[in-house]
C-alpha positions as CSV (number, residue, x, y, z in Angstrom):
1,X,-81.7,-27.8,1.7
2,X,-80.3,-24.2,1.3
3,X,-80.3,-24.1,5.5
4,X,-77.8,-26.8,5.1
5,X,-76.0,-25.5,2.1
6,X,-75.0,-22.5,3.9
7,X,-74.3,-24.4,6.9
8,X,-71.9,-26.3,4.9
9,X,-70.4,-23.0,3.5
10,X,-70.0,-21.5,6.6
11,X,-68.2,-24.8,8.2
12,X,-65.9,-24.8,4.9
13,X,-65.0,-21.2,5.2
14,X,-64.5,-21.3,9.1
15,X,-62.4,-24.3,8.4
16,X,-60.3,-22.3,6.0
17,X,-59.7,-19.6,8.4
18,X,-58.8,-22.0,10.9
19,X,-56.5,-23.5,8.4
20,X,-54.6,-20.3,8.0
21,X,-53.9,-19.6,11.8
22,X,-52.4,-23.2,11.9
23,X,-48.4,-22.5,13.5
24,X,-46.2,-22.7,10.4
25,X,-43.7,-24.8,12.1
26,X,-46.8,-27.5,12.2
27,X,-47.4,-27.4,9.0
28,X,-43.9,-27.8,8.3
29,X,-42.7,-30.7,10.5
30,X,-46.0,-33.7,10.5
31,X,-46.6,-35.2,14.0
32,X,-43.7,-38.4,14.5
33,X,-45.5,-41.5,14.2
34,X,-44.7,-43.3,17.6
35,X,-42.9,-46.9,17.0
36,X,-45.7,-50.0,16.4
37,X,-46.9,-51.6,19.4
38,X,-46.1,-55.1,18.2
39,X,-42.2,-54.6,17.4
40,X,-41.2,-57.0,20.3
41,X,-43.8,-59.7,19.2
42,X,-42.3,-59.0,15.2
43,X,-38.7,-59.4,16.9
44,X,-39.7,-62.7,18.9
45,X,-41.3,-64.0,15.5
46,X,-38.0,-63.4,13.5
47,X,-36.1,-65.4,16.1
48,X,-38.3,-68.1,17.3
49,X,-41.5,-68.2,14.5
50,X,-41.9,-70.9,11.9
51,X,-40.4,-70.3,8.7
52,X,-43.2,-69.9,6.4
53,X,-43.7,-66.4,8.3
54,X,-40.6,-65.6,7.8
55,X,-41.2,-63.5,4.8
56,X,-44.4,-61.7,6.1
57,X,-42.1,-60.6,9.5
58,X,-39.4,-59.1,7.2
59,X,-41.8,-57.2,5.3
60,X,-43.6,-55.6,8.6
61,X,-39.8,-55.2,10.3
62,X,-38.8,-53.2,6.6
63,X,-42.0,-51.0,6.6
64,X,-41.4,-50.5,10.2
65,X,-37.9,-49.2,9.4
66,X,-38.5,-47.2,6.2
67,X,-41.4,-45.3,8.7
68,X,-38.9,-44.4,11.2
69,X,-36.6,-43.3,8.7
70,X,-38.7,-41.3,6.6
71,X,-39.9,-38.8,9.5
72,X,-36.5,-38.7,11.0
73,X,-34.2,-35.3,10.2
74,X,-31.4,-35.6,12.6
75,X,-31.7,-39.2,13.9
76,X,-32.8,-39.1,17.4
77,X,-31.9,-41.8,19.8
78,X,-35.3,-43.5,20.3
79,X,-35.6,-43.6,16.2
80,X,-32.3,-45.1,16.0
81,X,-33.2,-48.0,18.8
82,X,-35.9,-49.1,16.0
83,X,-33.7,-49.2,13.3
84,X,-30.7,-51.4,15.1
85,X,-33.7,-53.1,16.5
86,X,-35.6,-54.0,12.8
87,X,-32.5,-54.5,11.0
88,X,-31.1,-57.0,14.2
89,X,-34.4,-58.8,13.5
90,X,-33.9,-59.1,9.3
91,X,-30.4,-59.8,10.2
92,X,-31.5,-62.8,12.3
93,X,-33.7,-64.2,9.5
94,X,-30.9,-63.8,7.2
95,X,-28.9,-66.1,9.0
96,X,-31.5,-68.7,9.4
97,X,-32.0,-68.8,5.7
98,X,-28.9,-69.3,5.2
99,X,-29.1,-72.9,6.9
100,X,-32.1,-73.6,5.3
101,X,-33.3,-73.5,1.4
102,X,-33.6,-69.7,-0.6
103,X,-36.6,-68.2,0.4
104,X,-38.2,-66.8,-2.5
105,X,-39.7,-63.5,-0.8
106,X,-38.2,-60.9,-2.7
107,X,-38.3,-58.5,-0.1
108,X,-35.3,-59.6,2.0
109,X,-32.6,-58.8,-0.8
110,X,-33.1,-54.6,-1.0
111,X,-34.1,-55.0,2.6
112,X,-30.3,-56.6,3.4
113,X,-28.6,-54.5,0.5
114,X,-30.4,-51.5,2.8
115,X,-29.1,-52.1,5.9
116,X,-25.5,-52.7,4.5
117,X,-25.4,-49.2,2.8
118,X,-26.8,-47.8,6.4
119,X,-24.2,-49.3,8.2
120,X,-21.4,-48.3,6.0
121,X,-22.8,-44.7,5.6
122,X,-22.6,-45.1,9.8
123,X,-18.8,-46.0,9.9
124,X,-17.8,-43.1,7.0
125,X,-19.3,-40.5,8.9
126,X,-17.8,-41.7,12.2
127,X,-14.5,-42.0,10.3
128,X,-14.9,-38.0,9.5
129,X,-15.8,-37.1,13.3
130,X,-12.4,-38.7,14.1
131,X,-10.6,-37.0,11.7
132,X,-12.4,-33.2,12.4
133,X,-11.3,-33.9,15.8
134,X,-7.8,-34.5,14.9
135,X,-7.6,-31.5,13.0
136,X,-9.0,-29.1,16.1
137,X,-6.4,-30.7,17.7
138,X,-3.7,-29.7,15.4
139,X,-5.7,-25.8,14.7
140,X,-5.6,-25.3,19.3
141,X,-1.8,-26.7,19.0
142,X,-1.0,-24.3,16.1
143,X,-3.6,-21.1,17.9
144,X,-1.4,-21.8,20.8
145,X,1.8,-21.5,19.5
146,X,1.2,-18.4,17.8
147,X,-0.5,-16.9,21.4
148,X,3.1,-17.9,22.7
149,X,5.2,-15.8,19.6
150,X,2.8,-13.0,20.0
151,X,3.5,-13.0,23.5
152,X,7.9,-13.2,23.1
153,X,7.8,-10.2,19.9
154,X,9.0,-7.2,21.9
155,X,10.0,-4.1,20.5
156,X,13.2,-3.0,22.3
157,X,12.1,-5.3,25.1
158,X,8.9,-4.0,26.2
159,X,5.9,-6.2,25.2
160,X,2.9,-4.7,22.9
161,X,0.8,-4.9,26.3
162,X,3.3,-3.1,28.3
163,X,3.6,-0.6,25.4
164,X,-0.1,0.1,25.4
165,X,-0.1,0.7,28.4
166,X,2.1,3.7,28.7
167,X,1.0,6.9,28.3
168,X,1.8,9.0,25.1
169,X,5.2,11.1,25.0
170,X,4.8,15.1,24.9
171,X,4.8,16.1,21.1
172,X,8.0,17.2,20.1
173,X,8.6,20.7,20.1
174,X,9.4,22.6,16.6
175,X,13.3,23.2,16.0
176,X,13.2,27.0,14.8
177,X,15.9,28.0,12.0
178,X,18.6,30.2,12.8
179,X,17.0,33.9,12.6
180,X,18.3,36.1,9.9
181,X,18.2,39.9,9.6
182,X,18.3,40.9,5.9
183,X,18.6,43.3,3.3
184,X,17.6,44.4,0.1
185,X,20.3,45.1,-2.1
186,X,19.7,46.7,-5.7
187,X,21.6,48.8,-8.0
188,X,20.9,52.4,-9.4
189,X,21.4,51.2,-13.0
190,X,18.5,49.6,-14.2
191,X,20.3,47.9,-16.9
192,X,22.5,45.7,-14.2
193,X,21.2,42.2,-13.6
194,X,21.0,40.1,-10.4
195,X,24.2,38.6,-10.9
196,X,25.9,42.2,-11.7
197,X,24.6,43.0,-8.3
198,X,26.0,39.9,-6.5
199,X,29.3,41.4,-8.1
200,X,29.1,44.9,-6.7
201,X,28.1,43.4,-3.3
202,X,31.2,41.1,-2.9
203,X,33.5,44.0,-4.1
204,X,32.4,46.6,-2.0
205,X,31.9,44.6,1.3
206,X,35.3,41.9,0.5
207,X,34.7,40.1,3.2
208,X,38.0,37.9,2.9
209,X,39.7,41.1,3.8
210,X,37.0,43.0,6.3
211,X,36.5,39.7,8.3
212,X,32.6,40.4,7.5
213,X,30.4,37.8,7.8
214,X,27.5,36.9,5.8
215,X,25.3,34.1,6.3
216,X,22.9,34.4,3.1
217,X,22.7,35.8,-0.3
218,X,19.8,34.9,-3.1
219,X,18.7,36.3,-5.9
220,X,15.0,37.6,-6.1
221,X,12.6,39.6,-8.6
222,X,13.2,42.9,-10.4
223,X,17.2,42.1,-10.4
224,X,17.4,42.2,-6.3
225,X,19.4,40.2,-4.3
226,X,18.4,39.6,-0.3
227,X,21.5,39.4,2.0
228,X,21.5,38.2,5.6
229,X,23.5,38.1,8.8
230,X,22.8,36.9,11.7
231,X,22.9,39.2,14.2
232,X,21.4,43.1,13.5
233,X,25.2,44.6,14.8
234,X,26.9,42.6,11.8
235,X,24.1,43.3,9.1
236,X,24.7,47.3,10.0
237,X,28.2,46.6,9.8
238,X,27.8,45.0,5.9
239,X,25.4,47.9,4.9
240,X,28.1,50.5,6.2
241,X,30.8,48.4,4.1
242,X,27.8,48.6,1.1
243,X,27.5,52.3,1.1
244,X,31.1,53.3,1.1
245,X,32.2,51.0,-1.0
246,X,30.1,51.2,-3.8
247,X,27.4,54.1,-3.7
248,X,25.4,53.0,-6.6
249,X,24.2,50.4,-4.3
250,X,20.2,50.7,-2.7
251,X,19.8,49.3,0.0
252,X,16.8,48.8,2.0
253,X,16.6,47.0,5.3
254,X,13.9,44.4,5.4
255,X,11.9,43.6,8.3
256,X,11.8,39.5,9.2
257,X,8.1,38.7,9.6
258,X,5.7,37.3,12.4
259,X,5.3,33.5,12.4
260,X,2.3,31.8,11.6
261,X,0.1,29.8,14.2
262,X,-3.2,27.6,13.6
263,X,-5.8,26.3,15.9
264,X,-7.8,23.4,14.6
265,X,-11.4,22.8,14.6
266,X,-12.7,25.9,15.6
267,X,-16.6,26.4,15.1
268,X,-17.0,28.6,12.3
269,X,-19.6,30.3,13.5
270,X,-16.9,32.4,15.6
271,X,-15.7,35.9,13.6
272,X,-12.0,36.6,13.6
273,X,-13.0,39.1,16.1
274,X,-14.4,36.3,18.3
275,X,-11.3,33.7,17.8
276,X,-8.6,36.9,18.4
277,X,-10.4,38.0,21.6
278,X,-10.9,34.5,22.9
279,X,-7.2,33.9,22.3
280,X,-6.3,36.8,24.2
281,X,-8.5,37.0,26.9
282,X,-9.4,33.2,27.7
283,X,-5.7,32.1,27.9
284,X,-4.1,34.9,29.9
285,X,-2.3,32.3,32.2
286,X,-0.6,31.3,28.5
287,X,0.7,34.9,27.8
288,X,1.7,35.7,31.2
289,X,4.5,38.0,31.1
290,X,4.2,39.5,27.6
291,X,4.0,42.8,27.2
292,X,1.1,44.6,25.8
293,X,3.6,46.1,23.0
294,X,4.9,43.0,21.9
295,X,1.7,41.5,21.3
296,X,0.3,41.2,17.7
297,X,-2.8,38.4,16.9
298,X,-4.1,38.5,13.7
299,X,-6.4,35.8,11.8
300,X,-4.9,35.8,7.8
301,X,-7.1,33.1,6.5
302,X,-9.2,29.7,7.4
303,X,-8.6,26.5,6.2
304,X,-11.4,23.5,6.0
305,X,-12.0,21.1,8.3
306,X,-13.2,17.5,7.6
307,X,-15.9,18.5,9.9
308,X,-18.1,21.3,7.5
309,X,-19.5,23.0,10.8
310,X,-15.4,23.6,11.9
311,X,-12.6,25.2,10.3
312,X,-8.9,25.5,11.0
313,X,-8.2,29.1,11.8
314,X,-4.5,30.5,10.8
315,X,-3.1,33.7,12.7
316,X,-0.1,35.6,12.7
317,X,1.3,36.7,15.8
318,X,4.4,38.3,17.4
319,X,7.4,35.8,18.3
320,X,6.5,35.8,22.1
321,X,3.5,34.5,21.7
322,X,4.5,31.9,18.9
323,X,6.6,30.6,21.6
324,X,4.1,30.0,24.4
325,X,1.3,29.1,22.3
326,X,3.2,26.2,20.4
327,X,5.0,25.1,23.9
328,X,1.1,24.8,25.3
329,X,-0.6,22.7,22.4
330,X,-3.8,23.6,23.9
331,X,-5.3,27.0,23.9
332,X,-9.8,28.3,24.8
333,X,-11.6,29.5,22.3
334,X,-15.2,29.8,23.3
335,X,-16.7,26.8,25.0
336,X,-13.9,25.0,23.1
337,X,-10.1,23.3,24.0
338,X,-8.8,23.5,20.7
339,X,-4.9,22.4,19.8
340,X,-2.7,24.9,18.2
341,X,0.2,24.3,16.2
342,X,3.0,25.9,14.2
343,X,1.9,27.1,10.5
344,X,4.7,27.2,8.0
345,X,4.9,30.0,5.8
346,X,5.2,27.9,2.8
347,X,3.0,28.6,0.3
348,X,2.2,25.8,-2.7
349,X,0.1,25.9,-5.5
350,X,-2.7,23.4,-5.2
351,X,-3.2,23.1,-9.4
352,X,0.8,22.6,-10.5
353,X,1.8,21.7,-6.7
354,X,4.8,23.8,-7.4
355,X,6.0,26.4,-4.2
356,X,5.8,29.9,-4.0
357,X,2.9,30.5,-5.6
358,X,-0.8,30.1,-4.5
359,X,-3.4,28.7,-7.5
360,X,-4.7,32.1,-8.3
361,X,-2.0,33.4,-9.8
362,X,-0.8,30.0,-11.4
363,X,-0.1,29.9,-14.9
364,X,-0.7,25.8,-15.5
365,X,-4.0,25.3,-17.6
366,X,-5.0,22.0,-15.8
367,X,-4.8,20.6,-12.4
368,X,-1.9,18.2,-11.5
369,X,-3.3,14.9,-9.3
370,X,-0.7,15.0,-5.8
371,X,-0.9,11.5,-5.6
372,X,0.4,10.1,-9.6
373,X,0.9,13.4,-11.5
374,X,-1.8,13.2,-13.6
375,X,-3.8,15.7,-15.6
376,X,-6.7,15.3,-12.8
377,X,-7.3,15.7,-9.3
378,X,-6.8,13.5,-6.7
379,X,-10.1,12.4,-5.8
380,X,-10.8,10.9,-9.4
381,X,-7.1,9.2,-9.4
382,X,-7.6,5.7,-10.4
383,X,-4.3,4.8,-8.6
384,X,-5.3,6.5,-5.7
385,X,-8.8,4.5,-5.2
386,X,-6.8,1.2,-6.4
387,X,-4.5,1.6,-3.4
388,X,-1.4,2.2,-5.5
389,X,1.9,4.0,-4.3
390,X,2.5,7.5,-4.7
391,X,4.5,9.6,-7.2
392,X,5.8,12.9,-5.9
393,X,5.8,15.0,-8.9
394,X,8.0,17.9,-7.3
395,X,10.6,15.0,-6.5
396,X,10.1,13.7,-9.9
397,X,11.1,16.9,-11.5
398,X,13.9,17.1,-9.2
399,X,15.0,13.6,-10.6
400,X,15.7,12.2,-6.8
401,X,15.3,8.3,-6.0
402,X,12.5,8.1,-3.2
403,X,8.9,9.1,-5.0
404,X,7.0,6.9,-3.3
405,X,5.2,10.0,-1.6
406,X,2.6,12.3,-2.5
407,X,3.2,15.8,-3.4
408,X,1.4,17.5,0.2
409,X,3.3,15.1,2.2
410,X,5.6,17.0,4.9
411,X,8.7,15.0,4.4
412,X,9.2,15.3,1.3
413,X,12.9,16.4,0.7
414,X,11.7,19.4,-1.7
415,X,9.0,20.8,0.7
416,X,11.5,20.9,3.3
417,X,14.3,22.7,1.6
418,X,11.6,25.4,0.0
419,X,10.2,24.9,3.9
420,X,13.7,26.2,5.2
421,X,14.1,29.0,2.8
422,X,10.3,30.3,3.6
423,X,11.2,30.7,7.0
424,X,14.5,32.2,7.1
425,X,12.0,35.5,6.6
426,X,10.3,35.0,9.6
427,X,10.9,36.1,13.2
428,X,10.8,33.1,15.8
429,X,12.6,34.7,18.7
């Protein structure tokens, strides 16, 4: 008895495993249950067998049904042959009953009330394949029409196709300012002001009467004023005119300044050693013709680079090589094609976004957001993550119309007129 005991255990547990290998899918879905064998004879009976049967032939035709039915998903077309087939058969004893007296099988009635509800559940859903059809029809008609505007909007007559196609225009080339040759004018007495200055100057020089010609004049620190002509032969013809006419007048001849360059992306890992003697040596063809006394390269500072292991590299060179570098785009620096661009001279505070000034030496206790003005930095600007327009605060101050722009942005109308001024001290040409 224990021999078969723990034959019985074993067949129970090798049963269980074999239960737990079974395909999911199998378990899922049961086998179909084919259609009964005697259907035709139950079909022959509804039509042709005696009455008293009647009842018994409905039932099996009803079970018949309800089987397909219940094991059917999706409807396949051999299921659905039974069904018409069974209900054509209750629907055939329906009709003889009707000539004859109530049966009183009980079955027939849900049986009928079934088949009516399959039927009309049959003719909705066929109503809603007509009408999905329809409206593909109308969606292609309406896909189609808008494939045809697409097609017709041109800008300027050339189509978006025939636009993309074309290749991109050479960047356009920086206008330089008029150069200006300067001078530092200032008086002897400390007590005189700017303005009293400004006075002396247009007295001594009366350039109504002298036919001088002056093309700037600002005020600066430490009661200076900065005057400038544009060519060096009429700015030593104004200082003459200054130190004859009025000989309490300093003056001090100021030197324009090289213009700035930057390359972008350079790998950081190169020393401003490195990035000066690449400049110089890998892109000879670039500064053909220079000569070696009017050649100055120097790096002033780096700026960041979205990429960490890059930086953009700022120089300051002489005019003749401003001019090639910026006509070429494209200059070597190590195993590198890097672009190079014109740097403005402009310098803005990046805590008060004011210009002149750079954040070390700003007086403002907090940090002004570029992008609405507020008391925090961009990056935690709840208009700025919400998607929200800009508010230029310099433009703001200056009480202009257009704000809608943030405060780094190169067209704004203050950054270019501070952008003008900066470089009427620099040296293009």
């Amino acid at each position: 008895m224990a021999f078969r005991a723990s034959n019985a255990t074993k067949s129970s547990n090798v049963a269980s495993v074999n239960v737990k290998h079974v395909d999911p899918e199998n378990r899922k879905r049961p086998p179909v249950k084919a259609p009964s064998k005697d259907l035709p004879f139950l079909a022959k009976s509804a039509a042709e067998g005696p009455l008293e049967e009647l009842a018994t032939t409905a039932n099996q035709l009803f079970q018949e049904a309800k089987t397909q039915l219940e094991q059917s998903g999706n409807i396949k077309a051999t299921i659905k042959e039974t069904l018409i087939e069974c209900l054509s058969g209750l629907y055939t004893i329906a009709l003889r009953l009707n000539d004859k007296a109530p049966c009183p099988v009980v079955q027939t009635a849900p049986v009928a009330d079934f088949a009516k509800e399959v039927l009309e559940e049959i003719r909705k859903q066929s109503d809603l394949v007509v009408a999905a059809r329809t409206d593909m029809g109308a969606v292609r008609e309406t896909v189609e029409k808008l494939n045809d505007d697409i097609n017709k909007n041109t800008l300027g007559g050339i189509s978006y196709a025939a636009m993309a196609a074309t290749t991109k225009s050479e960047k356009t080339s920086f206008s330089q300012p008029e150069r200006v040759h300067s001078l530092i004018v200032s008086s002897v007495d400390a007590h005189d002001t700017s303005d009293d200055v400004i006075v002396k100057i247009r007295t001594a020089v009366s350039a109504k009467i002298s036919g001088l010609r002056v093309d700037r004049l600002r005020k600066v620190r430490d009661q200076k004023v900065v005057l400038g002509c544009q060519t060096q032969e009429e700015l030593a013809k104004v200082a003459d005119k200054l130190r004859s006419g009025n000989p309490t007048l300093l003056i001090e001849e100021k030197a324009n300044k090289d213009p700035l360059i930057i390359i972008k992306n350079v790998l950081s890992y190169n020393t401003d050693e490195d990035i000066t003697g690449a400049l110089k040596n890998q892109n000879a063809h670039l500064l053909a013709g220079i000569p070696e006394g009017n050649y100055r390269a120097v790096v002033r500072y780096r700026r960041k680079a979205r990429n960490p292991l890059e930086c953009h590299a700022v120089l300051q060179v002489s005019p003749s090589v401003w001019q090639n570098l910026t006509q070429a785009g494209k200059v070597h620096v190590d195993l590198q094609r890097v672009q190079v661009e014109d740097q403005s001279p402009l310098i803005q505070c990046t805590r008060c976004l004011s210009y002149g000034h750079g954040r070390k030496l700003c007086t403002e206790a907090a940090d002004q957001c570029s992008h609405c003005t507020g008391p925090h930095l961009r990056r935690d600007c709840p208009h700025w993550m919400a998607g929200e327009k800009a508010t230029c605060r310099n433009c703001q101050a200056a009480k202009l119309d257009k704000l809608d722009h943030d405060a780094f942005d190169k067209e704004c109308p203050i950054r270019k007129k501070w952008d003008r001024l900066a470089r009427l001290s620099v040296a293009y040409c």
